[in-house]
C-alpha positions in Angstrom: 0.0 0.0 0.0 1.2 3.6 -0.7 2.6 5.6 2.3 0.3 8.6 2.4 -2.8 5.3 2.8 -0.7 3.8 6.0 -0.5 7.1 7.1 -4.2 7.6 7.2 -4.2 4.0 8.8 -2.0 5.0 11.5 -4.3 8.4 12.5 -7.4 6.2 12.5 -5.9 3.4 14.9 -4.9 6.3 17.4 -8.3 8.5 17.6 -10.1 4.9 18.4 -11.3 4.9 21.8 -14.4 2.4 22.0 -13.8 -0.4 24.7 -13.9 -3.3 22.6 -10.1 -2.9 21.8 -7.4 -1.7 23.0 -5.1 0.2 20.9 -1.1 1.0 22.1 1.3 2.7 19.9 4.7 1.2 20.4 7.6 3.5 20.9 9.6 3.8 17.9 12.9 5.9 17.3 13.8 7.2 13.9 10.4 5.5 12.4 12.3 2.4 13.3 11.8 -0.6 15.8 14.5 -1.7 17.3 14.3 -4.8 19.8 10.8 -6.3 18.7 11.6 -8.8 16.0 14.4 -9.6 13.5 12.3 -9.6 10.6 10.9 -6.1 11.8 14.3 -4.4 13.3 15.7 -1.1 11.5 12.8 -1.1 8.8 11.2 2.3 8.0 7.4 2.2 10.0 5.1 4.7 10.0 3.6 3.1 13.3 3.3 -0.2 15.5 0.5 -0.9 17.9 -0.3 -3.5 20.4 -4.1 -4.4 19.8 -5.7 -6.0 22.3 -9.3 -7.5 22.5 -10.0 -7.1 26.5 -10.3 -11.3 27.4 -9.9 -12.9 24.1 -6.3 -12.1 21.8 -4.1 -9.9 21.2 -1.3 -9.0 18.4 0.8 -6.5 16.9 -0.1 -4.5 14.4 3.0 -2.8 12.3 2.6 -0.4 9.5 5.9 -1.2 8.1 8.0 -0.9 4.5 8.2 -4.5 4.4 10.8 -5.3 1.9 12.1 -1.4 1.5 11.0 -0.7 -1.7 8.4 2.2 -0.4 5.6 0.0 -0.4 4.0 -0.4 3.2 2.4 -3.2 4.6 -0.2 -3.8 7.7 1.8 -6.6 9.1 0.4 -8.1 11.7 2.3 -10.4 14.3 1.7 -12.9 16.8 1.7 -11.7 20.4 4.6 -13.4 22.0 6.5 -11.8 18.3 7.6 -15.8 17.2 6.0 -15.1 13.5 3.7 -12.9 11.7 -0.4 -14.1 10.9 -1.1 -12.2 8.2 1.0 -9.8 5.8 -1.4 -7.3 4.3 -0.8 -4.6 1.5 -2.5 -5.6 -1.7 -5.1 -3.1 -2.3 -8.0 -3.6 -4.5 -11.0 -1.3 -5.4 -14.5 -2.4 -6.1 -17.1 0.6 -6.7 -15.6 3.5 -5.3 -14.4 1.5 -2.4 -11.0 0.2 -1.3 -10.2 -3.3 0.1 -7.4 -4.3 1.7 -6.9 -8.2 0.0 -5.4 -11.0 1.7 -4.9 -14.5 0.4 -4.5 -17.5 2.5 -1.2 -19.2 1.6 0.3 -21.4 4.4 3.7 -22.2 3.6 4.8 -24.8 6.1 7.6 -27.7 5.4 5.5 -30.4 6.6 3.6 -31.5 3.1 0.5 -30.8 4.6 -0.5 -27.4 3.3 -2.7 -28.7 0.9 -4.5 -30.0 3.7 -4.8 -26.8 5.3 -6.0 -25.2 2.1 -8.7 -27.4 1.5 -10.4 -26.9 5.0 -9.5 -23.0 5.1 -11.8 -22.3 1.7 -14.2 -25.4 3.2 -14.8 -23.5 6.5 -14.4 -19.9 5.6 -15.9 -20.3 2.1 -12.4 -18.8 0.1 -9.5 -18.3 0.1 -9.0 -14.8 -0.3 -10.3 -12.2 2.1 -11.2 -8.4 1.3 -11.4 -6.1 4.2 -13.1 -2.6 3.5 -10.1 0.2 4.3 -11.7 2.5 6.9 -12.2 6.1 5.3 -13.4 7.2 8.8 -12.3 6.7 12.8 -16.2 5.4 13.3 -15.3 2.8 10.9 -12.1 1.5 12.6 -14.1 -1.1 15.0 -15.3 -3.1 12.0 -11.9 -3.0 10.7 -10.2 -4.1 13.8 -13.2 -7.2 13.9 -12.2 -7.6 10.6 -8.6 -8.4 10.7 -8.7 -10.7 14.2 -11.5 -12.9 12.4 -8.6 -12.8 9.8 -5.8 -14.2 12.1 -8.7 -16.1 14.2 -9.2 -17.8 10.9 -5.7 -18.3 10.3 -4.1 -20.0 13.2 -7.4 -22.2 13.1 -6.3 -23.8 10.0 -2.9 -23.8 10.5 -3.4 -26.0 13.5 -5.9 -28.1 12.0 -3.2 -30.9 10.7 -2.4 -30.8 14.7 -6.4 -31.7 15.6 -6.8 -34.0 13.4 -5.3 -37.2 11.8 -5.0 -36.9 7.8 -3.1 -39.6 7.3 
């Protein structure tokens, strides 16, 4: 996603103020983080938020230049920081409105992915999943239910080799 779009993204996230999460911006220094993750050390962020859903999850939500090429990403990370759940910046636009597009893809080494696949677009219907980019700060709850159903749905099928025996 462009800059000037994660910038808006940032402003959004910090005027929220409803209970149902709980929204931290992370301390930062020079637009960098330093001492959160090696994957996410040095690299150019606009923000980074701890987001938490009061008695259910939580995760880390960077808005981060990715790969360094100017093009930013909503990256959003477990909360004990071992991996990331979902790396979002493809942006699609369907009537006037802009989605932010994500694409289930697991890429474990255990030859089981098609596996995990299969039950992902069974249970949640696709594959892919387009989340309407909040134009407003009223519109930033839906968002925020958006993207946990995301990584809710995600570490569901992940696990569901572990579950069950597809031998």
């Amino acid at each position: 996603m462009e800059k000037k779009l994660a910038h808006h993204l940032s402003i959004y996230l910090e005027q929220y103020k409803e209970p149902t999460y709980e929204v931290s911006k992370l301390p930062t220094l020079n637009n960098t983080l330093s001492q959160f993750h090696q994957w996410a050390n040095g690299k150019p962020v606009i923000a980074a938020y701890d987001v938490a859903k009061p008695g259910e999850e939580s995760y880390y939500f960077l808005l981060i230049d990715w790969h360094r090429n100017n093009n930013y990403y909503l990256v959003i990370y477990a909360h004990d920081k071992s991996t990331t759940i979902a790396e979002l910046n493809k942006i699609i636009e369907e009537n006037g409105v802009n989605f932010l597009s994500w694409k289930y893809n697991p890429l474990k080494r255990d030859g089981k992915n098609d596996i995990r696949k299969s039950y992902y677009k069974h249970t949640f219907g696709t594959t892919t999943m387009n989340i309407p980019l909040p134009t407003l700060t009223v519109e930033i709850e839906g968002f925020l239910t958006q993207l946990f159903k995301l990584c809710h749905n995600r570490v569901r099928a992940d696990k569901i080799v572990d579950i069950y025996d597809f031998q």
